[in-house]
C-alpha positions, 0 to 999 in steps of 0.5 A: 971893630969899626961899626959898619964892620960889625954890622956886616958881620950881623947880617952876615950871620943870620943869612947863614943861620937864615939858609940853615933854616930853610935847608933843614926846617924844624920839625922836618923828619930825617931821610936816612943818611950813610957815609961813604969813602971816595976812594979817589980822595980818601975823603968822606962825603954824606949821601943822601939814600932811600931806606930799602925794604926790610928784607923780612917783607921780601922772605915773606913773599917767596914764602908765600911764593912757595905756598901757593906753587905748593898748594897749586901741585897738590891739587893738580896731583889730586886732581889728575891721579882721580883722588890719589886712584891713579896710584894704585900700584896695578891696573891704575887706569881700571881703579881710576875710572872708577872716579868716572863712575862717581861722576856719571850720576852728577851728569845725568842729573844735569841732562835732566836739569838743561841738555845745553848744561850738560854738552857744556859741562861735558866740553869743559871737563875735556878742556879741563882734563887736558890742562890738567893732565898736561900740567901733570906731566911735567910734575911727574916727569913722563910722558902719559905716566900711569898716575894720570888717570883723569884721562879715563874719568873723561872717557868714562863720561863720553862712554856713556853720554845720553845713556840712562844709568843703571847697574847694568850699563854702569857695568857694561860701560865700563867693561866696554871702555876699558877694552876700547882704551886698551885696543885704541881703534883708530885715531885714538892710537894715533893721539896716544902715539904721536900727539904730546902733552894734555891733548895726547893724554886725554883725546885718546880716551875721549875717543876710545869712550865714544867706540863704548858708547857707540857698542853699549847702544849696539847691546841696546839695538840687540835688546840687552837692555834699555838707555 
């Protein structure tokens, strides 16, 4: 081989292995590989992919999914049915008030504490009543089902807004509200009957609580005993 040509072939050679370098530098970690056919020329060719995510990563995520989908219904049961009392098999409505009954000591301790406190947190249980009946509607599949009884815990608690508890208005009040959610004196029967949802669950017992409010302090004018 003449000695020019020679020379050319040297520098040559390590221009190749020189662009080897830069293309694929030492030390340089691999990007997952796979070959695929052309079906158009029946020749294989590399392309160059990103590694997706192990599928285990996405299966642990609708697991977790369902978990708090899961956990998010049981407390919404629990919650509507007033502890599981709405699935008394008679008279779920009568047994579920009973969690109203629970809960009127802990609103007249907060009457005690701030007036405001307590109109808020009488406001808010009705706001949240609604959602939460509403949403158990749609858990259950019917409309006002009989396992809802967070609707009479909150007529319950209107029945005896600003009363003094004792033996006799607890029982009073529950006698009187369980008539007055069973007549449904106007507009209850209207929300019972033409409102849909959590606001046509709860509203009629709210307001059917504010008739035995307003007839437990007749008895009281009357001298049946004092709030």
């Amino acid at each position: 081989m003449p000695r020019f040509a020679w020379r050319r072939a040297f520098a040559v050679g390590r221009v190749r292995i020189d662009d080897q370098r830069t293309r694929h530098p030492v030390g340089a970690v691999p990007v997952e590989t796979r070959t695929r056919v052309d079906g158009r020329c029946g020749k294989d060719r590399g392309v160059t992919d990103v590694a997706s995510p192990p599928s285990s990563i996405s299966t642990q995520h609708a697991l977790d999914a369902l978990y708090a989908q899961s956990v998010r219904r049981h407390a919404v049961i629990f919650l509507a049915s007033g502890a599981y009392l709405g699935y008394a098999p008679i008279a779920s409505g009568t047994f579920g008030t009973l969690a109203g009954v629970a809960l009127y000591p802990v609103f007249e301790a907060l009457r005690g504490l701030s007036l405001p406190l307590y109109v808020v947190t009488f406001l808010a249980l009705v706001a949240a009543a609604i959602a939460i009946a509403g949403e158990a509607e749609q858990i259950f599949g019917e409309k006002d089902s009989g396992k809802i009884t967070i609707d009479e815990v909150t007529g319950y608690i209107a029945a005896t807004l600003f009363v003094r508890p004792s033996l006799a208005v607890v029982a009073t009040s529950f006698v009187l509200f369980r008539l007055f959610d069973v007549v449904k004196i106007w507009p209850a029967s209207y929300f019972d009957r033409e409102v849909h949802g959590g606001p046509g669950v709860v509203i009629d017992d709210v307001i059917s609580g504010l008739y035995a409010n307003l007839a437990l302090r007749a008895l009281v004018w009357l001298g049946g005993f004092t709030v």
